[in-house]
MIGU-8339 format. One record per residue (C-alpha): x, y negated, z; residue number from 1; residue in three letters. Coordinates in nm, 4 decimals, padded with zeros to 6 digits. Example, Ala and Ser with C-alpha at 12.3 -4.5 7.8 and 13.67 -1.06 7.14 Angstrom:
MIGU-8339
ATOM     east    north       up  nr rest
ATOM  01.2300  00.4500  00.7800   1  Ala
ATOM  01.3670  00.1060  00.7140   2  Ser
end
This chain:
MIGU-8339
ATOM     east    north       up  nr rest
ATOM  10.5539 -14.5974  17.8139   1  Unk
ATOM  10.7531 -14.9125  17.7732   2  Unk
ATOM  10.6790 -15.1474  17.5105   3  Unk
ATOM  10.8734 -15.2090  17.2092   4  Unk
ATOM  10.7079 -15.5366  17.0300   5  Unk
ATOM  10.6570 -15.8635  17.1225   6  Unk
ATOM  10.3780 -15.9799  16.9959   7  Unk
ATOM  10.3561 -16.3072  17.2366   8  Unk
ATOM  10.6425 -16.4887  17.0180   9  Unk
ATOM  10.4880 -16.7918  16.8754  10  Unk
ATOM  10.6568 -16.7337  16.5085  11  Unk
ATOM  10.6841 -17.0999  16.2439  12  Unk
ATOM  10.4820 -17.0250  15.9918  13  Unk
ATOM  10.4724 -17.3477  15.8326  14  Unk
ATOM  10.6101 -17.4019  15.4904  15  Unk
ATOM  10.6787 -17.0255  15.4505  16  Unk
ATOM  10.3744 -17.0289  15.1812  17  Unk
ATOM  10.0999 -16.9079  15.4268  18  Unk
ATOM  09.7494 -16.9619  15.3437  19  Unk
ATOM  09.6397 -16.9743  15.7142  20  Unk
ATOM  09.8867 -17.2520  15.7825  21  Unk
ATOM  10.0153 -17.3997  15.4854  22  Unk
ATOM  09.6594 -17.4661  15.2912  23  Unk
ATOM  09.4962 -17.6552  15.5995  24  Unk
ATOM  09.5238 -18.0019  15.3790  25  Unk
ATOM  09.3397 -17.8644  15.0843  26  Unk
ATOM  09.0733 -17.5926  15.2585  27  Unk
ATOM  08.9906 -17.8761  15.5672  28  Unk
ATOM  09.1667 -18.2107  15.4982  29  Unk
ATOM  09.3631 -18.2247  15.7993  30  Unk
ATOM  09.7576 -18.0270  15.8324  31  Unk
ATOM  09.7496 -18.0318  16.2088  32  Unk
ATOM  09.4817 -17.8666  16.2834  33  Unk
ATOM  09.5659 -17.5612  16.4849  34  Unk
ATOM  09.4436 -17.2527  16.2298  35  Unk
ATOM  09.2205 -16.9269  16.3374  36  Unk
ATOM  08.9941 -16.8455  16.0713  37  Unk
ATOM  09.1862 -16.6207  15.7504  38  Unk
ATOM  09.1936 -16.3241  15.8328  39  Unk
ATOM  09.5873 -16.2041  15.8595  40  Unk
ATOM  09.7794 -16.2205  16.2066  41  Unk
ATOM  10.0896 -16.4546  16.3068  42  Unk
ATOM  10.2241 -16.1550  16.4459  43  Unk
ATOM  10.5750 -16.0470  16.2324  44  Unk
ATOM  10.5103 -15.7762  16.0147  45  Unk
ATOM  10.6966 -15.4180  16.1718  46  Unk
ATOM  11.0215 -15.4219  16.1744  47  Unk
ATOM  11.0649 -15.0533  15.9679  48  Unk
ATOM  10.8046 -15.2355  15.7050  49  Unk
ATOM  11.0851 -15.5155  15.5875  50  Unk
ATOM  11.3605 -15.2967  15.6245  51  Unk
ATOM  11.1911 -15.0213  15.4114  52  Unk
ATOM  11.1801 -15.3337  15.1778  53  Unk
ATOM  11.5212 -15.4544  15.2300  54  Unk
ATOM  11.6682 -15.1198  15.1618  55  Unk
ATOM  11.4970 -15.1157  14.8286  56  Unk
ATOM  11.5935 -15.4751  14.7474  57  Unk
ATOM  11.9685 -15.3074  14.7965  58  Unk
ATOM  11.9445 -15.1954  14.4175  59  Unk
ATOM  11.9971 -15.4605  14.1993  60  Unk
ATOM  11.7539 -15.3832  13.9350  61  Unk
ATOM  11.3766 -15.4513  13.9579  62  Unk
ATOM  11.2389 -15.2386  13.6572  63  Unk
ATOM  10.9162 -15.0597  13.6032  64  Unk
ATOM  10.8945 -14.8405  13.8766  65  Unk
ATOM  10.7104 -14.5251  13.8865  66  Unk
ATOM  10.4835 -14.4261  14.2181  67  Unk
ATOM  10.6947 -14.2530  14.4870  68  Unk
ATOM  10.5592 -13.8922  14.5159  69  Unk
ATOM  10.5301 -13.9299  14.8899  70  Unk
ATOM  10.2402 -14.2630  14.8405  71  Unk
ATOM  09.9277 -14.0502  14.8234  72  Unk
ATOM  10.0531 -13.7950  15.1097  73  Unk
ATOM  10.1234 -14.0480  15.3007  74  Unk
ATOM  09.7940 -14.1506  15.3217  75  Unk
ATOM  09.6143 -13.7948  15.3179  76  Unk
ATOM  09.8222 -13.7586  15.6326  77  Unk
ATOM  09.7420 -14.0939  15.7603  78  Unk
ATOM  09.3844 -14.0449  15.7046  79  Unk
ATOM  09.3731 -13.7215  15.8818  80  Unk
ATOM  09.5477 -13.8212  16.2023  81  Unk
ATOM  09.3269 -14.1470  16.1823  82  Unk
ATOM  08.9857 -14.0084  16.1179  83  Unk
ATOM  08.9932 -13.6190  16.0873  84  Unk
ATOM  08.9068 -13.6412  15.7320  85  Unk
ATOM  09.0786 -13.4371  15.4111  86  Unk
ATOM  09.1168 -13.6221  15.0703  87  Unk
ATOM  09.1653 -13.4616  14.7963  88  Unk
ATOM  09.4618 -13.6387  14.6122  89  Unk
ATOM  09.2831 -13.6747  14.2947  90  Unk
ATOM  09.0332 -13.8644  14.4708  91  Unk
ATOM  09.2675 -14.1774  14.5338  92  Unk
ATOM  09.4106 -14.4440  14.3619  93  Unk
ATOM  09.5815 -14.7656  14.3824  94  Unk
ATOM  09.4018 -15.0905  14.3638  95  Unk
ATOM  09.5401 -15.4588  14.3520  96  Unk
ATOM  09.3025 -15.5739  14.6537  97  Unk
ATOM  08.9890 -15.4999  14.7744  98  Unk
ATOM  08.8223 -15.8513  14.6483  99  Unk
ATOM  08.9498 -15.7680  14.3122 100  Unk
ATOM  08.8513 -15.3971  14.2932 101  Unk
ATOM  08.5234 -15.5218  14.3767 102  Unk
ATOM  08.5207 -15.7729  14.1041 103  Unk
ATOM  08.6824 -15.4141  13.8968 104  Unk
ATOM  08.3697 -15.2079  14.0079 105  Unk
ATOM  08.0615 -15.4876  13.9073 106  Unk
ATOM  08.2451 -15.5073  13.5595 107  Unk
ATOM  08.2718 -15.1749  13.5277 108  Unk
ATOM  07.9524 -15.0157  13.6803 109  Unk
ATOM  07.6606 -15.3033  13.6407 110  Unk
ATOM  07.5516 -15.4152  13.3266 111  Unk
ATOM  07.5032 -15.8065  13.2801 112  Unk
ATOM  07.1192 -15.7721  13.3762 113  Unk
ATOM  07.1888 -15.5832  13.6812 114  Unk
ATOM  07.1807 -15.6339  14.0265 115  Unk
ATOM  07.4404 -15.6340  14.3393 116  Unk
ATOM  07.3086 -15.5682  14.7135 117  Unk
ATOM  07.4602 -15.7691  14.9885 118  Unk
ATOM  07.3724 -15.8036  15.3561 119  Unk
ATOM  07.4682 -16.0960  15.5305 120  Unk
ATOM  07.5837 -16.2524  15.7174 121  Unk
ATOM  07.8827 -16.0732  15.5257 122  Unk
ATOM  08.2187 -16.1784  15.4025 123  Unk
ATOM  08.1705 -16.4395  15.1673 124  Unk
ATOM  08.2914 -16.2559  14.8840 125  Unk
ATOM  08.0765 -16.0019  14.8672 126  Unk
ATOM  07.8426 -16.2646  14.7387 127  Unk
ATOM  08.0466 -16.5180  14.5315 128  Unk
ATOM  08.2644 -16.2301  14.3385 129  Unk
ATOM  07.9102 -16.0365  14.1737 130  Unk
ATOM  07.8015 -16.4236  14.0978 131  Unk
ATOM  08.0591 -16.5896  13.9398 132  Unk
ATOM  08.0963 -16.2647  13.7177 133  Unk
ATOM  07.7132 -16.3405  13.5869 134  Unk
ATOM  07.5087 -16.0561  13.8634 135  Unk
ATOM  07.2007 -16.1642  13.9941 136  Unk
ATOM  07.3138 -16.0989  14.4381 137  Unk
ATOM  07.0364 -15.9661  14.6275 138  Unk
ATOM  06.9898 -16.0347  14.9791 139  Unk
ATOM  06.9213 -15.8017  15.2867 140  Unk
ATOM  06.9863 -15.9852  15.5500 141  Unk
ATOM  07.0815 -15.7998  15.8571 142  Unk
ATOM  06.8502 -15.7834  16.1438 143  Unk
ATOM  06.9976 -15.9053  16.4930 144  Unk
ATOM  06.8828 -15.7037  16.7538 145  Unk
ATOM  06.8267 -15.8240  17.1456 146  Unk
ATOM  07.1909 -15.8003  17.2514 147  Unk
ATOM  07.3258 -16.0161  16.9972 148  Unk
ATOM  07.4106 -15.7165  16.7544 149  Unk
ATOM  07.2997 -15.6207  16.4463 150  Unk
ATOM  07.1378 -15.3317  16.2383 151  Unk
ATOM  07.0843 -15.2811  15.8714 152  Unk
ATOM  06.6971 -15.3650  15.7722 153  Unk
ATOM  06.6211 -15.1126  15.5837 154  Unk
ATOM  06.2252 -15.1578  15.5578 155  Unk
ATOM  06.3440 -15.5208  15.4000 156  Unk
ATOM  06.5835 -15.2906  15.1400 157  Unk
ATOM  06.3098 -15.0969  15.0299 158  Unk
ATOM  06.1275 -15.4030  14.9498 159  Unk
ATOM  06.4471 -15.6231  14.7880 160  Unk
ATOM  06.5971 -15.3056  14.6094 161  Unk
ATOM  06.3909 -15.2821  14.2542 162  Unk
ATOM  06.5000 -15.0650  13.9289 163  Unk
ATOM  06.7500 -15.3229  13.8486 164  Unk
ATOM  06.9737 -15.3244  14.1463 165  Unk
ATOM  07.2804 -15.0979  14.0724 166  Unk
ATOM  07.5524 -15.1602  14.3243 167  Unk
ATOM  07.5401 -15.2185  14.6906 168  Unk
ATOM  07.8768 -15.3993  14.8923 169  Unk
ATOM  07.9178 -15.2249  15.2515 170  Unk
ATOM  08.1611 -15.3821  15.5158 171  Unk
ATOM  08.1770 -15.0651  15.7458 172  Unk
ATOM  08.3409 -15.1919  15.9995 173  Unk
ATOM  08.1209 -15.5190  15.9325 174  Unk
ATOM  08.2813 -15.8450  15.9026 175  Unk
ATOM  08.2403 -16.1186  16.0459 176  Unk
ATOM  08.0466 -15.9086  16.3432 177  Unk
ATOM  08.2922 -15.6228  16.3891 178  Unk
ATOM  08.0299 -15.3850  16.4035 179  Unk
ATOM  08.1209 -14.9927  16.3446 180  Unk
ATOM  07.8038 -14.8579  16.1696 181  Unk
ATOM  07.7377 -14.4874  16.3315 182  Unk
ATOM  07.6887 -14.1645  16.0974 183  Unk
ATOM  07.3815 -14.1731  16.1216 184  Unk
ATOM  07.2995 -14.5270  15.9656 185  Unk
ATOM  07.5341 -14.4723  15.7303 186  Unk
ATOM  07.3346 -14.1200  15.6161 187  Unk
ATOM  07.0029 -14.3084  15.6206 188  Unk
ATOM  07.1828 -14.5632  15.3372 189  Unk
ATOM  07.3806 -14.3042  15.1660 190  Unk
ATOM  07.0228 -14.1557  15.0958 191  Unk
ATOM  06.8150 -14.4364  15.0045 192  Unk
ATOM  07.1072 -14.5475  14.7616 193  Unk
ATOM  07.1855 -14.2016  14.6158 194  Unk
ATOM  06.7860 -14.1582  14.5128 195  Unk
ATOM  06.7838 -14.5230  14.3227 196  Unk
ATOM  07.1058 -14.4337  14.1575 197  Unk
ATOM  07.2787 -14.7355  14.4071 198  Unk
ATOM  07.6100 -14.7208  14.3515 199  Unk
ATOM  07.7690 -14.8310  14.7238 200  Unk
ATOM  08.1456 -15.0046  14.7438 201  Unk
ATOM  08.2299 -14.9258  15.1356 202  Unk
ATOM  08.4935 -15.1740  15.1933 203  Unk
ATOM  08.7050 -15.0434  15.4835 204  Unk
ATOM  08.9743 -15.2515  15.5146 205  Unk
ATOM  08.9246 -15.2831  15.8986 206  Unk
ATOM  08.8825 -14.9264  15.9648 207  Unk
ATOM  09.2264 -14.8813  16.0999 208  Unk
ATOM  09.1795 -15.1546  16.3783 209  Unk
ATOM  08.8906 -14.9748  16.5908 210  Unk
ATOM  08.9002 -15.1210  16.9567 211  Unk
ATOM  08.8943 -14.8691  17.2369 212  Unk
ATOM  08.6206 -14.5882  17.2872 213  Unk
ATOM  08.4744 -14.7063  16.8774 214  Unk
ATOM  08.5130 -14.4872  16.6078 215  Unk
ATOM  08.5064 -14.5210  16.2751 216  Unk
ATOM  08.3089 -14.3154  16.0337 217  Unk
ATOM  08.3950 -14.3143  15.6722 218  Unk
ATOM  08.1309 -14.3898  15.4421 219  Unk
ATOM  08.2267 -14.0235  15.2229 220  Unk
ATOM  08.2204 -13.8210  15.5113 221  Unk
ATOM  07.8655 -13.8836  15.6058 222  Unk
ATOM  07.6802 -13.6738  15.3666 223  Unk
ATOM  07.6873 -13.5453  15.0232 224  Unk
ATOM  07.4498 -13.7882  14.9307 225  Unk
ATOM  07.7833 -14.0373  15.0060 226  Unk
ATOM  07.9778 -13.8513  14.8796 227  Unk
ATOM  07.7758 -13.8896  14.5090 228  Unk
ATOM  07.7180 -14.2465  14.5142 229  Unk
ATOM  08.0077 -14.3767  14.7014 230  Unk
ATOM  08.3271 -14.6170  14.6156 231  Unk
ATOM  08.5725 -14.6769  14.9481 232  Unk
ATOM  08.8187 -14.9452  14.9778 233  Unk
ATOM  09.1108 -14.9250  15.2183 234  Unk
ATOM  09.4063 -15.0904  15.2652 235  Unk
ATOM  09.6911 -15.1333  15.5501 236  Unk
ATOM  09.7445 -15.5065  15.4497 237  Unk
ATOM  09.5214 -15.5962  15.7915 238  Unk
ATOM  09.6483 -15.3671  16.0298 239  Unk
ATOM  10.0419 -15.4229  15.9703 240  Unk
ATOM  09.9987 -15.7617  15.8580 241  Unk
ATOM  10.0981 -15.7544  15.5172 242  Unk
ATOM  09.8390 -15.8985  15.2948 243  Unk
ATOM  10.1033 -16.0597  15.1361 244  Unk
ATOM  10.1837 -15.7408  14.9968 245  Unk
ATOM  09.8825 -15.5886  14.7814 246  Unk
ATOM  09.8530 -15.2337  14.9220 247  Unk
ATOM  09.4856 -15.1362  14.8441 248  Unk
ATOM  09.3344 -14.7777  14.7439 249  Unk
ATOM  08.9996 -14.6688  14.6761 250  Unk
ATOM  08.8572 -14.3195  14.7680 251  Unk
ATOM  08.5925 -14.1446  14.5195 252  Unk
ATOM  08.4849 -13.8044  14.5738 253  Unk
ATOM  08.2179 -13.8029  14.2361 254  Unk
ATOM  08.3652 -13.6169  13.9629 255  Unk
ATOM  08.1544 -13.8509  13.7274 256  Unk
ATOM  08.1961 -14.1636  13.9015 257  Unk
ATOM  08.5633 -14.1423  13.9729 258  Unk
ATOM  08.6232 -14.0414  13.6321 259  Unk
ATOM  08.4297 -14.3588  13.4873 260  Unk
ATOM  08.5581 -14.5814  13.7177 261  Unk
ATOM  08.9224 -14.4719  13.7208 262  Unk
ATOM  08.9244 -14.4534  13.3458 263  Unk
ATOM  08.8594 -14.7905  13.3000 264  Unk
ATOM  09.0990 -14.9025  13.5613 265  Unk
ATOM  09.3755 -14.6722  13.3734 266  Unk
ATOM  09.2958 -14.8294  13.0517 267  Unk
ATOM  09.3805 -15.1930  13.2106 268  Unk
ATOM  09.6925 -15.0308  13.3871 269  Unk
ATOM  09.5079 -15.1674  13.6979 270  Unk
ATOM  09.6001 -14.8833  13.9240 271  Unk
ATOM  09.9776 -14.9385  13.8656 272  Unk
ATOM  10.1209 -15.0497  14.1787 273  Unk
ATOM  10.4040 -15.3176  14.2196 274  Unk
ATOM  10.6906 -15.2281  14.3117 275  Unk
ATOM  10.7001 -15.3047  14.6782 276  Unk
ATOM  10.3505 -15.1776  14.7407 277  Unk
ATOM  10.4079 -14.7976  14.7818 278  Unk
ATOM  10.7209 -14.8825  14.9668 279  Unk
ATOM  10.5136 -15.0894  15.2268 280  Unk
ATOM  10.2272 -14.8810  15.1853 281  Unk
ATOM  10.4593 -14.5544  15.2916 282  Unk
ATOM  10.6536 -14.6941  15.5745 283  Unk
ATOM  10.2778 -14.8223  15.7834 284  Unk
ATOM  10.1680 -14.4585  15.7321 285  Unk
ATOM  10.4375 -14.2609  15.8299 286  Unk
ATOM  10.6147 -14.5157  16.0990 287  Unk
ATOM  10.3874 -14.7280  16.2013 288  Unk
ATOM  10.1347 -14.5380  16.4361 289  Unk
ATOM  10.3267 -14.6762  16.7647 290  Unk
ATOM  10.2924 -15.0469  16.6725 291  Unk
ATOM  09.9251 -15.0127  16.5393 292  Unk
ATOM  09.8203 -14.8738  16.9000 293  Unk
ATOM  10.0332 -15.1532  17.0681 294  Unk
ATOM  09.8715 -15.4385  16.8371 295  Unk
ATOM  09.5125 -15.3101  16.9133 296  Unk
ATOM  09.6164 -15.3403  17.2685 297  Unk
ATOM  09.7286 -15.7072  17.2783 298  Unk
ATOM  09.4436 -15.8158  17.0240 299  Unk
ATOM  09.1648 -15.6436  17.2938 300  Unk
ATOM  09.3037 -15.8106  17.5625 301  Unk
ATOM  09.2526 -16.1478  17.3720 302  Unk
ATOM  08.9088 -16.0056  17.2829 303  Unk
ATOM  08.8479 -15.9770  17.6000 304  Unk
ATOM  09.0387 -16.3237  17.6935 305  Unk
ATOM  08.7672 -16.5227  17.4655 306  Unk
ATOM  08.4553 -16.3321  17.6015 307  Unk
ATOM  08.5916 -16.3865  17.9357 308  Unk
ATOM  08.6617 -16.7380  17.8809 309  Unk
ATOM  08.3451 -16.8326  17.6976 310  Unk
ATOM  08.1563 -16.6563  17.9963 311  Unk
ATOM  08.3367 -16.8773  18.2820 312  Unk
ATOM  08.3862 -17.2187  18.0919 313  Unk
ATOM  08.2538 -17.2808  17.7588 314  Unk
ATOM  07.8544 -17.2729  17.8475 315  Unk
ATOM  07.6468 -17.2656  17.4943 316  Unk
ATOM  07.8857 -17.0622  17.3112 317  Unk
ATOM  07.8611 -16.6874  17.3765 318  Unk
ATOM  08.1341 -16.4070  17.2145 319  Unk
ATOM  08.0047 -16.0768  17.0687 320  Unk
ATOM  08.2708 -15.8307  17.1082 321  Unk
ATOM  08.3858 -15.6366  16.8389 322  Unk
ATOM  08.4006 -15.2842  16.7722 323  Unk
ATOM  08.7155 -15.2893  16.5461 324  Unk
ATOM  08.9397 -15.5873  16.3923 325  Unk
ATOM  09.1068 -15.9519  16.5498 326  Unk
ATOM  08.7798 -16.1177  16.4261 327  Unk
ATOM  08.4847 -16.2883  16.7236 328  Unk
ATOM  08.1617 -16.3803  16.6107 329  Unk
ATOM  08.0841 -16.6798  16.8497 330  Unk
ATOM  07.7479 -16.7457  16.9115 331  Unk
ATOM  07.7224 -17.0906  16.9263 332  Unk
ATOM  07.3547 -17.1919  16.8553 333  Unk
ATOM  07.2627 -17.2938  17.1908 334  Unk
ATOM  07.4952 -17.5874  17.1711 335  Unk
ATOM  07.2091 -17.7171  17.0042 336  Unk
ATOM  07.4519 -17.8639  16.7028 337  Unk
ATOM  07.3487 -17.8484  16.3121 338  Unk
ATOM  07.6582 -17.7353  16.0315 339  Unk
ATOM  07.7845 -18.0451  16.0199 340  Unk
ATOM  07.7474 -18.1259  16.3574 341  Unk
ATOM  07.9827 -17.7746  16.4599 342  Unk
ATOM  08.2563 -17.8197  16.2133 343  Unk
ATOM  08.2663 -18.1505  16.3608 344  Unk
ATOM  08.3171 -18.0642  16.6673 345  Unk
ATOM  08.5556 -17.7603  16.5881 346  Unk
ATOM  08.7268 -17.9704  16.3329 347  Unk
ATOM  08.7443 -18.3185  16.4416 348  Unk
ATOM  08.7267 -18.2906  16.8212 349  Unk
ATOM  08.8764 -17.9508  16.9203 350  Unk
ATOM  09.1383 -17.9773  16.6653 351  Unk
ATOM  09.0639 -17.6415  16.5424 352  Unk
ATOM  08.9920 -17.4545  16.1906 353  Unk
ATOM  08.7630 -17.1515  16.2110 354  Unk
ATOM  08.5466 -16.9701  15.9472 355  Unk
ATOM  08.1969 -17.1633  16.0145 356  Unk
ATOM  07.9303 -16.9437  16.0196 357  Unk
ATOM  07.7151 -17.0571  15.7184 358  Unk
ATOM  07.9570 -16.9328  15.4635 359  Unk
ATOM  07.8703 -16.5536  15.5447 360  Unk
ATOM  07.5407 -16.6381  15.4571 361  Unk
ATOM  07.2013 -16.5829  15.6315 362  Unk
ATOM  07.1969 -16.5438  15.9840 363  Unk
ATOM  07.5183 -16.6997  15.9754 364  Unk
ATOM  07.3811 -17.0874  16.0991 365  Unk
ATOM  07.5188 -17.1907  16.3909 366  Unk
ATOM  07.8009 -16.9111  16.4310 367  Unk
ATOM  08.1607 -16.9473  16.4023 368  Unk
ATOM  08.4154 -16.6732  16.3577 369  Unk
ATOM  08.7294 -16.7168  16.5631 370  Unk
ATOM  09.0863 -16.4981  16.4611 371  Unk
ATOM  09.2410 -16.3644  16.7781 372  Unk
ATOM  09.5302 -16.2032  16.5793 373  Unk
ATOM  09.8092 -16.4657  16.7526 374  Unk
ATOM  09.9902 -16.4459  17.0429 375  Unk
ATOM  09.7661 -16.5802  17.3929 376  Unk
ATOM  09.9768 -16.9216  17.4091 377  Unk
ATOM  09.8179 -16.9994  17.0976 378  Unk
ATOM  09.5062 -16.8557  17.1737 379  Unk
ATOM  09.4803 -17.0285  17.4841 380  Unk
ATOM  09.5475 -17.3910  17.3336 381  Unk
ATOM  09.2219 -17.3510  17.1329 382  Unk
ATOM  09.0249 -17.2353  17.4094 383  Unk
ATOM  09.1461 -17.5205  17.6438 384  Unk
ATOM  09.0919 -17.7246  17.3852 385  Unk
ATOM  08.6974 -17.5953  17.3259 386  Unk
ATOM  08.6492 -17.6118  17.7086 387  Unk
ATOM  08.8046 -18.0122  17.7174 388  Unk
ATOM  08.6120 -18.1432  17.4460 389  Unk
ATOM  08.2845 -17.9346  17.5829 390  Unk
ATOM  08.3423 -18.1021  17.9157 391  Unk
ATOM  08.3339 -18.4648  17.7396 392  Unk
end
């Protein structure tokens, strides 16, 4: 089948507000470096995603709005085709973002003397949000296993996890490694945490983006011991490139917890979408199936690019492939370099800005993570520029 996007055009994003491209004075002191590390794609959003949004922006008044009827069938349906699951509708709600539903769920759930459960290395928010709202973060560090992978230590959560911790933060698929955690991991959590009365937050965001032969297993689907203990947060904002546009929803199947939970997020009017985010929300789930598969083609094929390259040319640094997502985990510990030493030469010599390794937390020295989400000219100008610099 012929394709119908383009996802090599090198689009300006400069001065349009972005974060990745706009914010590289204030986040790393230098405008011109060349940016891979936040996690959205310089892809242009689909087509039938801004022109669901222009044809709304054809009425001229922007008043409360209530939720189109069609937002949580569209993603029943969504998740259905995508996964083979059924939601119940009542089990699904909006959130504004996954980082703040997070920050919802610890004020919500754990009292000020409780704990939070994270396992790094992890998104860095999974640690800093639990802190900065007064929760003591507990580490259980991942273990890495002989092929550069990783599995959940769960003889070290048994030890880490006392009467105090109440919440647990899942990335499932994990970020900054990619990894899709199988059904049966997932089962061995669900009951370890269901039996200590762990609440777990399964934050799905790149469940959408699985790479070819991976699937994805949702955390509520594994058991009923998930299904008791279990918060999941998804969104389309990564897939169709729209974090711009807060489209988040959590999934909880608990009668008790959903109703505690949602109840305090009613009572903020926290579920109450913006206007444009059911709009957006509706058009990726009902048109968007076509570009999703085509994006996920062109980002593996970078994948692929950057494990090839790093194989042939850039000796010391060594790419885990993913299982889902535009993120690489690059190994780069053999090049024998401290922290300061690899943002240096990222930074200063390669002219590049990546997510460093250390700020995912243990077992995160000496990585960086590298965003493959832009079209291969791009791409390859960091790569080149690795491989020059190595070289010298």
């Amino acid at each position: 089948m012929a394709k119908k996007y383009n996802f090599d055009e090198v689009i300006e994003r400069r001065g349009s507000g972005s974060l990745k491209w706009d914010a590289l004075q204030e986040r790393y002191g230098n405008p011109d470096l060349l940016p891979l590390w936040v996690a959205d794609m310089d892809f242009a959003t689909p087509p039938f995603i801004l022109e669901a949004i222009r044809r709304r922006l054809e009425h001229p008044v922007m008043g409360y709005t209530v939720l189109p009827e069609d937002y949580i069938p569209s993603i029943q349906d969504w998740l259905r085709k995508l996964h083979g699951v059924e939601v119940d509708s009542k089990y699904i709600t909006f959130i504004p973002g996954i980082v703040r539903g997070i920050g919802m769920a610890i004020n919500c759930l754990v009292k000020e003397d409780e704990k939070v459960i994270i396992m790094p290395p992890v998104y860095h928010p999974f640690r800093l949000v639990p802190q900065f709202n007064g929760r003591e973060v507990v580490m259980n560090p991942l273990k890495e296993t002989s092929d550069g992978r990783y599995e959940i230590d769960f003889r070290n959560l048994e030890e880490v996890a006392d009467e105090k911790c109440r919440l647990l933060i899942l990335s499932n698929p994990h970020n900054p490694a990619g990894i899709a955690w199988d059904r049966e991991t997932l089962a061995r959590l669900a009951d370890f945490c269901a039996e200590r009365g762990i609440i777990v937050i399964s934050d799905e965001i790149h469940s959408e983006m699985m790479l070819k032969g991976k699937t994805h297993v949702p955390f509520y689907t594994v058991s009923d011991a998930a299904r008791k203990c279990g918060i999941t947060f998804a969104a389309p904002s990564k897939t169709f490139n729209m974090a711009g546009i807060v489209t988040s929803y959590a999934i909880v199947p608990d009668d008790s917890l959903r109703r505690k939970f949602y109840t305090f997020l009613e009572a903020n009017e926290i579920n109450d979408p913006t206007l444009f985010a059911p709009i957006a929300t509706i058009a990726a789930y009902r048109e968007g199936d076509d570009w999703r598969r085509e994006m996920l083609e062109y980002v593996e094929d970078n994948i692929d690019y950057v494990c090839d390259y790093c194989e042939k040319y850039l000796p010391g640094i060594k790419a885990l492939k993913p299982d889902a997502s535009f993120l690489v985990w690059l190994d780069c510990r053999e090049l024998g370099l401290n922290h300061d030493g690899l943002i240096e030469f990222f930074q200063d010599k390669c002219g590049l800005a990546l997510n460093d390794g250390e700020m995912f937390g243990k077992g995160g020295e000496g990585f960086m993570r590298l965003n493959v989400g832009t079209p291969r000219s791009i791409l390859t100008r960091a790569l080149e520029s690795i491989r020059e610099n190595l070289n010298n």
